[in-house]
C-alpha positions in Angstrom: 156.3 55.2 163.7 157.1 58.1 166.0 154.5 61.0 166.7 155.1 64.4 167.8 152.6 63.9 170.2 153.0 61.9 173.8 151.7 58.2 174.5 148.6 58.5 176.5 148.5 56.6 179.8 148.0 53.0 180.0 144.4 53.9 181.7 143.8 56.7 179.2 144.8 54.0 176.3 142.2 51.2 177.5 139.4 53.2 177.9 140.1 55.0 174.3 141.1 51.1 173.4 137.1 49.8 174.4 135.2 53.1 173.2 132.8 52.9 170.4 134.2 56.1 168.7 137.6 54.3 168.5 135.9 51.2 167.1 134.2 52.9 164.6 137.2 55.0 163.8 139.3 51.3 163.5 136.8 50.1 161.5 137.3 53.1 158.8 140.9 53.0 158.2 142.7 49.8 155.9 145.8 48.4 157.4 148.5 48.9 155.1 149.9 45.3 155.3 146.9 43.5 154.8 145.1 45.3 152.5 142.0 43.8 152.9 141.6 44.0 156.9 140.3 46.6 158.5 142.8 48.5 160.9 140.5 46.7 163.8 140.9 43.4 162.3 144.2 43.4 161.2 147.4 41.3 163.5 150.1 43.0 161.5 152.7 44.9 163.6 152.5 48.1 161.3 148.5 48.1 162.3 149.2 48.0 165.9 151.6 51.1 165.2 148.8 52.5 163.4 146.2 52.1 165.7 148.5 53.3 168.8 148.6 56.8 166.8 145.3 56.6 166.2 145.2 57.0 170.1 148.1 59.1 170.3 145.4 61.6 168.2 142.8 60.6 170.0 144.5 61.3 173.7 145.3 64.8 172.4 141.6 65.9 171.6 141.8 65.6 167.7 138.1 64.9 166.5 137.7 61.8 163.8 138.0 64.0 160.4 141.4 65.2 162.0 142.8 62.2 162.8 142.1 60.9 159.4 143.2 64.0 157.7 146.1 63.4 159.3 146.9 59.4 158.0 146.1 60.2 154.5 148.3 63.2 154.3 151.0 60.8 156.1 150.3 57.6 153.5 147.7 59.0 151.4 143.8 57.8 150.6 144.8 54.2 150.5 144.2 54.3 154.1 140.8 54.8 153.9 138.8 52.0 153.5 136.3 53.7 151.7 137.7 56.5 150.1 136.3 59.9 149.2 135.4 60.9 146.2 137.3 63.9 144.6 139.3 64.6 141.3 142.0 62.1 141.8 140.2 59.3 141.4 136.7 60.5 139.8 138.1 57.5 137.5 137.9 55.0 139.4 134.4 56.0 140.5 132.7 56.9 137.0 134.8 53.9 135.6 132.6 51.0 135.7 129.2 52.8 134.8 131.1 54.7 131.8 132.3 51.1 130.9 128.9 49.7 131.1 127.0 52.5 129.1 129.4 51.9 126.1 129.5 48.5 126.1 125.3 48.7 125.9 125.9 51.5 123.0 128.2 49.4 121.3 125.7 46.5 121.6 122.3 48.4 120.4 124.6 49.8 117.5 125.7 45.9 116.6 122.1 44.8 116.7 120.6 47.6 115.2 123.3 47.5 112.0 122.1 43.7 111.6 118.5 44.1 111.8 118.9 47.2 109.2 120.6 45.0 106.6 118.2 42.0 106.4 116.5 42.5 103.5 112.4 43.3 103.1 110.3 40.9 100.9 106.7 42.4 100.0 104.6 40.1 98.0 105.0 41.6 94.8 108.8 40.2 95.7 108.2 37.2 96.4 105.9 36.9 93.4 108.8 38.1 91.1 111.2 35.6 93.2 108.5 32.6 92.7 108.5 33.6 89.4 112.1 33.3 88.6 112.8 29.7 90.2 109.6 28.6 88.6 108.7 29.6 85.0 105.6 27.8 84.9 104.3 29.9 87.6 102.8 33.0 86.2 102.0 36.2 88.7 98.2 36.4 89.3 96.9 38.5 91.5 95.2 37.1 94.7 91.6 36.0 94.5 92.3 34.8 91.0 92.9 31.8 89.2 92.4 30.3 92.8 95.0 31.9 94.3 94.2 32.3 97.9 96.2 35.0 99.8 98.4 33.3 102.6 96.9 32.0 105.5 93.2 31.9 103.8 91.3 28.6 102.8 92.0 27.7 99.4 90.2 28.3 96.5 87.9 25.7 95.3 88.0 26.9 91.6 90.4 25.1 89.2 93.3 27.4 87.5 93.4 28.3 84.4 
């Protein structure tokens, strides 16, 4: 992986190697080999390439936004480890809430379309239900005939 721009010296290289700013810049970008290391973290020979033009960038006074500018136009955002947000892959970003917000639409509507088709009994009903399983029965209001409404004390009076 050949650069335009010259090797620093071995000096120049350590001291870049043991700064923070390189660390943190190491620590930003993915290896592309390992996918899930860090280019700080990562043993693969294509991540010690990597981070040797990372110095290469650094050595020639690029600032961080640069030098990363410069590896995603080279082998695009999948370098980043945390990748920006833009048009590309709004997607990928609004994906799982967009998901999640129809799934809980498309739940309400279930429950709500179940509830709505139970039927509602009133009394008068139930009477009329009563009534046709059980012919003897006859439809008296309550308070009558010793009809207690539900959840009162029964009536001590006989029926009719």
């Amino acid at each position: 992986m050949s650069s335009a721009l010259p090797d620093p010296s071995p000096e120049q290289a350590q001291a870049l190697l043991r700064s923070e700013r390189f660390r943190k810049l190491a620590s930003e970008l993915r290896c592309l080999v390992c996918q899930n290391q860090t280019l700080a973290d990562s043993s693969a020979e294509l991540a010690g390439d990597l981070r040797q033009e990372v110095l290469r960038q650094m050595a020639s006074g690029k600032d961080d936004a640069a030098i990363k500018t410069h590896l995603v136009d080279r082998f695009g955002e999948f370098v980043l480890y945390r990748p920006t947000l833009n048009a590309h892959n709004l997607g990928l970003w609004a994906g799982p809430a967009v998901l999640a917000a129809l799934g809980g639409l498309v739940m309400w509507r279930f429950t709500r379309r179940r509830n709505l088709n139970k039927p509602r009994l009133n009394f008068e009903q139930v009477d009329a239900l009563l009534e046709q399983t059980n012919p003897a029965a006859r439809s008296v209001p309550y308070g009558e005939a010793g009809r207690s409404p539900p959840g009162s004390a029964p009536s001590s009076r006989p029926p009719d």
